[in-house]
MARTI-417822 format. One line per 2 residues: their letters; for each residue z, x, y of N, C-alpha, C. Coordinates in nm, 3 decimals, padded with zeros to 5 digits, m for minus. Each point is the difference from the previous one (the first is absolute). Last residue first. Layout:
BEGIN
A	Z:X:Y:Z:X:Y:Z:X:Y | ...
***
This chain:
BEGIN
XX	m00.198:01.233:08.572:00.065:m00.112:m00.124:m00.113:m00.075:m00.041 | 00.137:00.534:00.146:m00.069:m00.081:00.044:00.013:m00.154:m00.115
XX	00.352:00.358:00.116:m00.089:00.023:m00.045:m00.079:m00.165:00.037 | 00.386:00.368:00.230:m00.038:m00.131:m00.061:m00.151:00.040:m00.077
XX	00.550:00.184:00.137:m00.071:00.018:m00.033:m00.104:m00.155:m00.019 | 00.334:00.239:00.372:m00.044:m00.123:m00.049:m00.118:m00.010:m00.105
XX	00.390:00.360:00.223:m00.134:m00.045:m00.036:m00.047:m00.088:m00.084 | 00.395:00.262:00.378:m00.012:m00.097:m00.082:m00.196:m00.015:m00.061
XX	00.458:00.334:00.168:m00.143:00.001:00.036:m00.045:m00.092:m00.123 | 00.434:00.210:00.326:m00.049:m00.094:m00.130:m00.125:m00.039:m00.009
XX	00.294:00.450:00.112:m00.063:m00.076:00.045:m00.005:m00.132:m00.126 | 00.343:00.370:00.021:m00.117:00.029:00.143:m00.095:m00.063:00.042
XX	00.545:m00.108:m00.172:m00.123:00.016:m00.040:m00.084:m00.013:00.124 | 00.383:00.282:m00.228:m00.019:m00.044:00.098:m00.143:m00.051:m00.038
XX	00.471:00.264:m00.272:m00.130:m00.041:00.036:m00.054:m00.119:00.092 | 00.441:00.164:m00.203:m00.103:00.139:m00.016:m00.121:m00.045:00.081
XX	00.195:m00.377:m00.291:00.060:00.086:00.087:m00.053:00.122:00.043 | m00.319:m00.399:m00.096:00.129:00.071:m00.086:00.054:00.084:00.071
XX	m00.236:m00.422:00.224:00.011:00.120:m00.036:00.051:00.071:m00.032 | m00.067:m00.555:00.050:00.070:00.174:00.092:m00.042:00.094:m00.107
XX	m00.317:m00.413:00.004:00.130:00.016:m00.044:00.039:00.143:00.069 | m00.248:m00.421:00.302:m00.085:00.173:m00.086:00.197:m00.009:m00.125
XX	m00.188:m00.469:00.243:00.095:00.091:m00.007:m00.062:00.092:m00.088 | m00.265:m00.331:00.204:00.118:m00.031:00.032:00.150:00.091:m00.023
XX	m00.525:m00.028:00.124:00.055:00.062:m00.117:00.114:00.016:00.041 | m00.496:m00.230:00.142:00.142:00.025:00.025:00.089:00.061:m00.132
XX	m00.536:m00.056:00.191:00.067:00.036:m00.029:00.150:00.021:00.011 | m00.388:m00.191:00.218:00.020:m00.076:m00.050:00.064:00.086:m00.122
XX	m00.163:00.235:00.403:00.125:m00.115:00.037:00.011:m00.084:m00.147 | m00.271:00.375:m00.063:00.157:00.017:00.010:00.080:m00.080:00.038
XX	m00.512:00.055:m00.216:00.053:m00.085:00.116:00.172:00.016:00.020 | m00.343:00.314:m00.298:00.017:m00.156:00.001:00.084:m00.046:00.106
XX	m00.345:00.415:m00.128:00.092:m00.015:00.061:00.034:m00.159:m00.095 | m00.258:00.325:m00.322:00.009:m00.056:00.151:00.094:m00.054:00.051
XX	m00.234:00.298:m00.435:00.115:m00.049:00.089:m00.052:m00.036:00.128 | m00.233:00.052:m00.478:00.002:00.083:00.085:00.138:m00.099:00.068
XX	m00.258:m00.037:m00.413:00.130:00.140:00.019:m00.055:00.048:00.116 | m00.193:m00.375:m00.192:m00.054:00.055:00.073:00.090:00.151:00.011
XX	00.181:m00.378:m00.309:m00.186:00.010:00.021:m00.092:00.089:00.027 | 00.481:m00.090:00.162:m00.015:00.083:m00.138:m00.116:00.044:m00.038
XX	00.197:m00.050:00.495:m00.108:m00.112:m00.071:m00.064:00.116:m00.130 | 00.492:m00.090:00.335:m00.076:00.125:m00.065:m00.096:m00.072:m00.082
XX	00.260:m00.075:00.446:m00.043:m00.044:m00.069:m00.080:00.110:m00.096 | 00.375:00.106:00.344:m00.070:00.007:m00.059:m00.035:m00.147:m00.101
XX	00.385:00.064:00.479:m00.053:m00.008:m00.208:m00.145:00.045:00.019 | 00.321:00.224:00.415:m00.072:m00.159:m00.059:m00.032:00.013:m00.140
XX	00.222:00.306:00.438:00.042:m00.068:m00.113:m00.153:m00.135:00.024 | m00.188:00.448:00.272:00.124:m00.138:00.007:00.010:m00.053:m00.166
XX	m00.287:00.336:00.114:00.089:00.046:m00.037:00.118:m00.083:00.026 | m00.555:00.074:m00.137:00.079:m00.123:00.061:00.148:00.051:m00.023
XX	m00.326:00.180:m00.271:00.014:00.052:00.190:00.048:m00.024:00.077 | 00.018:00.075:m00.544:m00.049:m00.111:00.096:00.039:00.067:00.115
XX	m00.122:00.145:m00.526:00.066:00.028:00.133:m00.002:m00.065:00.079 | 00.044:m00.048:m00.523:m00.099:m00.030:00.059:00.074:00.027:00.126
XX	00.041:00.141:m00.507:00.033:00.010:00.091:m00.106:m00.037:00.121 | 00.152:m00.014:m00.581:m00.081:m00.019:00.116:m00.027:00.019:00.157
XX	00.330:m00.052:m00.401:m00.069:00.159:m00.004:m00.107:m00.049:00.120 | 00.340:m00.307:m00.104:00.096:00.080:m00.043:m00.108:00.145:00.061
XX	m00.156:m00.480:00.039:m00.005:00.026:m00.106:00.103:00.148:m00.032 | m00.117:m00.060:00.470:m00.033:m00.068:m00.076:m00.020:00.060:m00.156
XX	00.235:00.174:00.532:m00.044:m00.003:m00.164:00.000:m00.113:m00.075 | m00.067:00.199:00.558:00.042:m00.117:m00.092:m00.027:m00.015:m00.101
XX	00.081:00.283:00.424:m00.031:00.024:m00.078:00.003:m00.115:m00.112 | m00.084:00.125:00.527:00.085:m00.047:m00.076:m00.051:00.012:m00.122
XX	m00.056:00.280:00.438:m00.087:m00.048:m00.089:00.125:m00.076:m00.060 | 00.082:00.279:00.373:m00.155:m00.054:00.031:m00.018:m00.103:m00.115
XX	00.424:00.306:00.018:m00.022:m00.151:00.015:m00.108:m00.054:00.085 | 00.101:00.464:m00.231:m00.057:00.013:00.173:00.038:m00.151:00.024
XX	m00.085:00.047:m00.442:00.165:00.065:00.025:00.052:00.041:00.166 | m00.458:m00.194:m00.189:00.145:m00.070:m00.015:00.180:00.077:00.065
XX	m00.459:00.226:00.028:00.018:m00.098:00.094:00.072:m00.146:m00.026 | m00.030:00.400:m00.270:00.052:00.043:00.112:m00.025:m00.135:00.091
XX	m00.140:m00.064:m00.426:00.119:00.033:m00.005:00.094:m00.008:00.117 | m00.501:m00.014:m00.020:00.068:m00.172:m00.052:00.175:00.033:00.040
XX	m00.267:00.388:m00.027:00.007:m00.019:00.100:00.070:m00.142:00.030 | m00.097:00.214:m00.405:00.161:00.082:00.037:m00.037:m00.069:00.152
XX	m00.312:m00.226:m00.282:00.151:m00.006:m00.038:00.065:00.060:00.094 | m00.435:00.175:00.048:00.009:m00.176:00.050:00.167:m00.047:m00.021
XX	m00.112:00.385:m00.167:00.033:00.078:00.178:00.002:m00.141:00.011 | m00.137:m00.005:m00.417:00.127:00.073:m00.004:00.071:m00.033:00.148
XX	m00.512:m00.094:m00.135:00.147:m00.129:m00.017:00.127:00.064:00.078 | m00.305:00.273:00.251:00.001:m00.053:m00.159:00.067:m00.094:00.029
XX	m00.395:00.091:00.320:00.111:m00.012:00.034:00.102:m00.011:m00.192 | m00.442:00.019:00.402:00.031:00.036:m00.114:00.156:m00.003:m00.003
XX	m00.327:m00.341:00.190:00.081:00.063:00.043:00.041:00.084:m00.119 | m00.317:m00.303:00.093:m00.038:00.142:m00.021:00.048:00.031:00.064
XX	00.014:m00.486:m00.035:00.003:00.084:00.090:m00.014:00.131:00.021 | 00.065:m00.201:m00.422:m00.112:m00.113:00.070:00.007:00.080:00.162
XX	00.380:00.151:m00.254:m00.128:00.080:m00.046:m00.164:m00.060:00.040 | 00.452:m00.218:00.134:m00.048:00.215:00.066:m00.140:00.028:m00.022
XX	00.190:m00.444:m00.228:m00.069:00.009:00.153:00.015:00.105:00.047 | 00.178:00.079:m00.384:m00.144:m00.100:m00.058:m00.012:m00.012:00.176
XX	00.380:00.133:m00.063:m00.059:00.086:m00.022:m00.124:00.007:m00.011 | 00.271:m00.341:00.074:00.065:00.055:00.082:m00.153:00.112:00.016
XX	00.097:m00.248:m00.362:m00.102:m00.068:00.077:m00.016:00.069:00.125 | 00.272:00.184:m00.286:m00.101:m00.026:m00.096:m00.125:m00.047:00.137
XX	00.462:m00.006:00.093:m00.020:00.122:00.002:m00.137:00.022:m00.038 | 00.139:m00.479:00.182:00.051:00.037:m00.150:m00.043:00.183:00.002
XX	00.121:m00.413:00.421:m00.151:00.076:m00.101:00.065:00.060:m00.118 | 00.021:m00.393:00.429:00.063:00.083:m00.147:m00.017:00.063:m00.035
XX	m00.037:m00.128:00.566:m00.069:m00.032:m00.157:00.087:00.046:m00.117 | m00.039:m00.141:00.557:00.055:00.041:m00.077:m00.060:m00.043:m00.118
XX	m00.265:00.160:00.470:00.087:m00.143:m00.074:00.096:00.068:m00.129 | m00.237:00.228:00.376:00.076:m00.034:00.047:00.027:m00.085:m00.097
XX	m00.353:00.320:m00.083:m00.011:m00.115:00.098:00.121:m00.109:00.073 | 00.107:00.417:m00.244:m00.114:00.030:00.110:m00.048:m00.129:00.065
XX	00.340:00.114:m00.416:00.026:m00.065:00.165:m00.066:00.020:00.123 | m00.071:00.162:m00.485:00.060:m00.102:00.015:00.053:m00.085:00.159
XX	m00.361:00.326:m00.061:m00.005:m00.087:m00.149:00.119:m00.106:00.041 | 00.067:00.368:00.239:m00.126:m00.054:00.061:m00.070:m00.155:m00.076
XX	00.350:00.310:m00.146:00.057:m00.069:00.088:m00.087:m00.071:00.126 | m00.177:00.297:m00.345:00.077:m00.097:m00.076:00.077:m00.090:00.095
XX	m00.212:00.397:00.158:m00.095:m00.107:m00.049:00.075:m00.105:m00.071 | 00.227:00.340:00.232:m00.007:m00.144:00.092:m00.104:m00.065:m00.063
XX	00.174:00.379:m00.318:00.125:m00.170:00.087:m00.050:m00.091:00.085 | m00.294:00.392:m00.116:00.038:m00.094:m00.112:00.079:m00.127:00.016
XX	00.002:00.356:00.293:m00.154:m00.073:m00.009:00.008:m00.074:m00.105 | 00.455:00.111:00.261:m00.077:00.045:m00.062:m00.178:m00.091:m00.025
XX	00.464:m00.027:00.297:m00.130:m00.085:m00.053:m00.078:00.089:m00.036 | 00.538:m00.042:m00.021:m00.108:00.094:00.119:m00.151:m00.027:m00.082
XX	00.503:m00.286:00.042:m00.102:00.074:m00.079:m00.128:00.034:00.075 | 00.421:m00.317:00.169:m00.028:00.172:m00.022:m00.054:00.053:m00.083
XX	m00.017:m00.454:00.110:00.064:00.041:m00.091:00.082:00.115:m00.017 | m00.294:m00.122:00.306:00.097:m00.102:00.044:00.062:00.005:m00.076
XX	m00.410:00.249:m00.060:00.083:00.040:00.081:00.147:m00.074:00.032 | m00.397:m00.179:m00.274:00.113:00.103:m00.036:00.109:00.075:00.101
XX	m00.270:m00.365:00.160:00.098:m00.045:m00.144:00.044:00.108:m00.034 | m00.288:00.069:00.364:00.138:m00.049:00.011:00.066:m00.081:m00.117
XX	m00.412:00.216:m00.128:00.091:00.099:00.112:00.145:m00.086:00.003 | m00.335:m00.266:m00.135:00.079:00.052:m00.134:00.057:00.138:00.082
XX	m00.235:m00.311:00.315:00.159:m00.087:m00.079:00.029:00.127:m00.114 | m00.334:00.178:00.283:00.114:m00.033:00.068:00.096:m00.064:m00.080
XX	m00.423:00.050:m00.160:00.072:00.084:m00.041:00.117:00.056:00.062 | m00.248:m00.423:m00.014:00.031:00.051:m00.110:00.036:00.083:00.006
XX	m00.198:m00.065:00.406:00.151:m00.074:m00.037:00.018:m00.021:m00.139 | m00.390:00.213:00.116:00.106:00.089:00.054:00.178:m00.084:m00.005
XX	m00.419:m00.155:m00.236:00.058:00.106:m00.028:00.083:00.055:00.016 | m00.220:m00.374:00.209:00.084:m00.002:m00.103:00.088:00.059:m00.106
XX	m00.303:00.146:00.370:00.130:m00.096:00.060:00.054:m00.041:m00.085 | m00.409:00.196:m00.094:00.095:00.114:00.016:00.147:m00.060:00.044
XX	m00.310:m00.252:m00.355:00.017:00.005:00.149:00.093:00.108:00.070 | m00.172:m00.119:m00.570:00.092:00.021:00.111:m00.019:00.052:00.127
X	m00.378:m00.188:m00.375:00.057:00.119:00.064:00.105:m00.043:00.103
***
């Protein structure tokens, strides 16, 4: 059982996460923003899994509202978004540039170390166009 002290600063960080966004903390929003940034660390999650720890918490809550919320708190730049395999989508919390390690095996994602990343030249961008991010992933599998 959670400690009312632990509680209450779980529900100080997902307040001031949404709010710092400008999103108005609905009950749904601060359980999910409780999930993800209640104890203060950064994680991945996938909408699925996202949805899977609500429901371990009897939080009611649909896939659907899980997605359209994933959404708003990307588009709020709370969340990063990082597609694996073209259809997959994994959210991260962590909103500084860095790579991904992606562990095939496991389909899940994790950080990897940014100082030992260099990338000496991006190509320009077709005319018309600007680029918004580079988001690198290291696919591995176990040897």
């Amino acid at each position: 059982m959670m400690n009312q002290h632990a509680h209450s600063g779980q529900t100080e960080r997902s307040t001031d996460w949404l709010s710092g966004a400008g999103l108005r903390p609905t009950r749904q929003r601060m359980a999910l923003a409780g999930l993800l940034v209640g104890d203060g660390r950064d994680r991945h999650v996938t909408a699925e899994s996202l949805f899977d720890a609500a429901a371990n918490t009897g939080e009611k809550v649909s896939l659907a509202t899980v997605y359209n919320t994933l959404r708003a708190f990307c588009d709020a730049g709370l969340l990063r978004e990082i597609t694996v395999d073209g259809s997959k989508s994994y959210f991260d919390t962590n909103m500084t540039d860095h790579p991904h390690f992606y562990w095939e095996d496991e389909h899940r994602l994790s950080d990897a170390p940014a100082d030992q990343l260099e990338i000496a030249r991006v190509p320009d961008a077709p005319a018309g166009a600007e680029i918004a991010s580079v988001d690198v992933v290291i696919r591995l599998r176990r040897s």
